[in-house]
C-alpha distance (Angstrom), angle and dihedral (degrees) to the residues before:
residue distance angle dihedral
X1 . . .
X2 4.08 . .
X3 3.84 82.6 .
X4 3.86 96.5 55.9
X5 3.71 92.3 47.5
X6 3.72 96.2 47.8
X7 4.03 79.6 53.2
X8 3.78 99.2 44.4
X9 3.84 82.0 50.9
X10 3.78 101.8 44.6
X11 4.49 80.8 46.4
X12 3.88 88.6 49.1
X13 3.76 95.4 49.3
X14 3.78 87.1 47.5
X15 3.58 96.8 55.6
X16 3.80 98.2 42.5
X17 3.90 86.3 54.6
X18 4.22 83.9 46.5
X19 3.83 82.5 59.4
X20 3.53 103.0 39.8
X21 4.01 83.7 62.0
X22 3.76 88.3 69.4
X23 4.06 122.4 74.2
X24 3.59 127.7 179.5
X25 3.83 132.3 -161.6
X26 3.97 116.1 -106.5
X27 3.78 106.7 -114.3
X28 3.87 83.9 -138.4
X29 4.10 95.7 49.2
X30 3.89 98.3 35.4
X31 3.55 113.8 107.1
X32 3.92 141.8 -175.9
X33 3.72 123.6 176.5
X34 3.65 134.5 158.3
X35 3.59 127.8 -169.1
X36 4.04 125.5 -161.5
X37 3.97 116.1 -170.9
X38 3.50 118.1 -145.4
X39 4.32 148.8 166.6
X40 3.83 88.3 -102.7
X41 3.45 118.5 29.9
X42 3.46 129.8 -15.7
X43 4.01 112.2 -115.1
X44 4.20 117.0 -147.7
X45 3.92 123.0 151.1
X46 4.08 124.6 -176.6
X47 3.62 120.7 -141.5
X48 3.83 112.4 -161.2
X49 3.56 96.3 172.8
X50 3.70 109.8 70.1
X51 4.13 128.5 116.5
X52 3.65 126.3 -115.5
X53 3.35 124.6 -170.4
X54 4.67 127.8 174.5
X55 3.60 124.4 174.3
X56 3.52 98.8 -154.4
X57 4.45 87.0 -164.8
X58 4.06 86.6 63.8
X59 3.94 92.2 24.5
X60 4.35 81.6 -127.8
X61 3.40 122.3 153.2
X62 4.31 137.1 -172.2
X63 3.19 142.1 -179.4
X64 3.37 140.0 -172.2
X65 3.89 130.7 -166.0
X66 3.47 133.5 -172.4
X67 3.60 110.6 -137.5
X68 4.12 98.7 -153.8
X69 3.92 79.0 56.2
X70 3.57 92.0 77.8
X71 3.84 117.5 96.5
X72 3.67 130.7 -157.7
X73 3.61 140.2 -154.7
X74 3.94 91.0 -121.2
X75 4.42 113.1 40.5
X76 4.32 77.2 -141.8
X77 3.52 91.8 60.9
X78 3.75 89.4 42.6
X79 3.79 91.6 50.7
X80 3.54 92.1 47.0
X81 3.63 100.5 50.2
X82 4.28 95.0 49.0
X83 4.21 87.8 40.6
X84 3.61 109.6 43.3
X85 4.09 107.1 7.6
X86 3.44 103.8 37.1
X87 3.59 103.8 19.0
X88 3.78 93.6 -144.1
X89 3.83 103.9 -177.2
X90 4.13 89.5 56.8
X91 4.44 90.3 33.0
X92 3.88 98.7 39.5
X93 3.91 91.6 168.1
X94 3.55 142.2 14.3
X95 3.80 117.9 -135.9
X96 3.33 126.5 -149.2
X97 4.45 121.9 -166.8
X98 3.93 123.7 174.0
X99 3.60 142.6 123.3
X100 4.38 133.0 -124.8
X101 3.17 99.1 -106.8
X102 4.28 92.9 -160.1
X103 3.76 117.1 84.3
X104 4.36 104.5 -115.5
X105 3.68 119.5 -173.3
X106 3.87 95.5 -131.8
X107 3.65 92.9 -160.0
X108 4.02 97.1 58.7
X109 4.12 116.8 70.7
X110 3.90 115.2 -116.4
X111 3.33 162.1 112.7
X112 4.06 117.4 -83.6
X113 4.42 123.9 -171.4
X114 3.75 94.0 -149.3
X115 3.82 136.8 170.4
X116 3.78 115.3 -146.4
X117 3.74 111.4 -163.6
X118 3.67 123.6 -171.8
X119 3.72 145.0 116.1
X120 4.00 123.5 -60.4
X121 3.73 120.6 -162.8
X122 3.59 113.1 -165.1
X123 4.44 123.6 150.6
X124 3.85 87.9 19.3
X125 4.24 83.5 -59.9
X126 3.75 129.1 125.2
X127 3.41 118.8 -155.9
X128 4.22 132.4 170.9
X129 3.86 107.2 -120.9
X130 3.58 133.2 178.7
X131 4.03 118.6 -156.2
X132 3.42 126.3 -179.3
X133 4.24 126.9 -141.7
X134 3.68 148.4 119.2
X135 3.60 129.3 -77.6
X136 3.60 112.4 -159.7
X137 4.52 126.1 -165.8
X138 3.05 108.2 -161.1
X139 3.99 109.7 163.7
X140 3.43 109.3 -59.2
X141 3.69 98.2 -7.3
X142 3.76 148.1 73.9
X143 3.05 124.1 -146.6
X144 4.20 115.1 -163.7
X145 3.56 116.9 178.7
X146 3.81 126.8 173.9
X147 4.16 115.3 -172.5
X148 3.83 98.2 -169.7
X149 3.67 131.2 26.6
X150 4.38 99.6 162.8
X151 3.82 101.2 -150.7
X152 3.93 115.9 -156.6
X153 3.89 101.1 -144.7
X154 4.20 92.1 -158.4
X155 4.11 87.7 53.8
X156 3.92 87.3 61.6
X157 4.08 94.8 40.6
X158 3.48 93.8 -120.5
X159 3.97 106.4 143.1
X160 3.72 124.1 -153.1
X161 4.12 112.1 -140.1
X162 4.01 110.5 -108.4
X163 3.39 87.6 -115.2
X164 3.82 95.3 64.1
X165 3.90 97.4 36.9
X166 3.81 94.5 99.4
X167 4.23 89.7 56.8
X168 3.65 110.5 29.0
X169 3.68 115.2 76.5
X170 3.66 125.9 -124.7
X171 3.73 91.9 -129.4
X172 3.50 132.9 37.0
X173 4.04 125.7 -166.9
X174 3.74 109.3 -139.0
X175 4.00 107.0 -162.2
X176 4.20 112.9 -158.0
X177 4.15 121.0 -166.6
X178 3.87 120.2 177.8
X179 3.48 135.8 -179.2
X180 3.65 100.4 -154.9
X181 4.29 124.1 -164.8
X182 3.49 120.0 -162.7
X183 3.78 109.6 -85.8
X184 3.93 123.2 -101.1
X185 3.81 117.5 -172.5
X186 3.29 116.5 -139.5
């Protein structure tokens, strides 16, 4: 009996550490912006919906953003951007797949510069991007945040009416920032 507990135990230690490996973005501190400067009016929307996950055993990190989660300042500009830019009804999501390429001791507190590269698929498009950021532990959280991701909006298909070429930018820089708990199925 002693020898099955000290098992069960040993298996139950095992699998909490399994677990630990696993952090997920708070919906309340997950964040996706992107900002586009142009002659008339500068365009940025904020997407607080989106899901980030990191294995910190495989150092692998996704994302995944729903695009009719982003909100404007102006519900035109919203319905332009999810009708005729993004096309949200046929591209509900954009996905994002990549791995930190630096080696982090997960069990020390700190502040990391990291690149993640990895593969973004955004208008029905998959591209290979590389983004530079921080990943901060600090106790039970992660903190990833990523100022400047330039977006080309030709390499993802997604065409810009004539009539808008002169003030929408041909590349946006989405910015993402996470704090990230460790992951508890449910």
């Amino acid at each position: 009996m002693k020898k099955f507990t000290l098992t069960g135990i040993i298996i139950l230690s095992f699998v909490s550490v399994l677990n630990a490996q696993i952090f997920k973005g708070k919906s309340d501190a997950t964040n996706i912006s992107f900002f586009s400067k142009n002659t008339m009016e500068d365009i940025s929307a904020l997407n607080k919906n989106a899901t980030i996950m990191l294995n910190t055993a495989t150092n692998d990190i996704q994302a995944r953003i729903t695009m009719t989660y982003f909100k404007f300042k102006s519900a035109l500009m919203e319905e332009h951007f999810n009708e005729n830019y993004v096309e949200s009804e046929k591209y509900p999501s954009s996905v994002f797949m990549g791995k930190v390429n630096e080696k982090i001791d997960w069990t020390k507190d700190g502040e990391h510069a990291v690149t993640v590269t990895g593969k973004l698929t955004l208008h029905g498009v998959t591209k290979d991007v590389t983004m530079t950021g921080t990943i901060t532990k600090k106790g039970n959280e992660i903190i990833i945040e990523c100022k400047k991701l330039p977006i080309r909006l030709a390499d993802y298909n997604i065409k810009v009416p004539s009539l808008y070429v002169q003030t929408i930018a041909e590349v946006i820089d989405v910015t993402v920032s996470s704090v990230m708990e460790p992951f508890v199925k449910k």
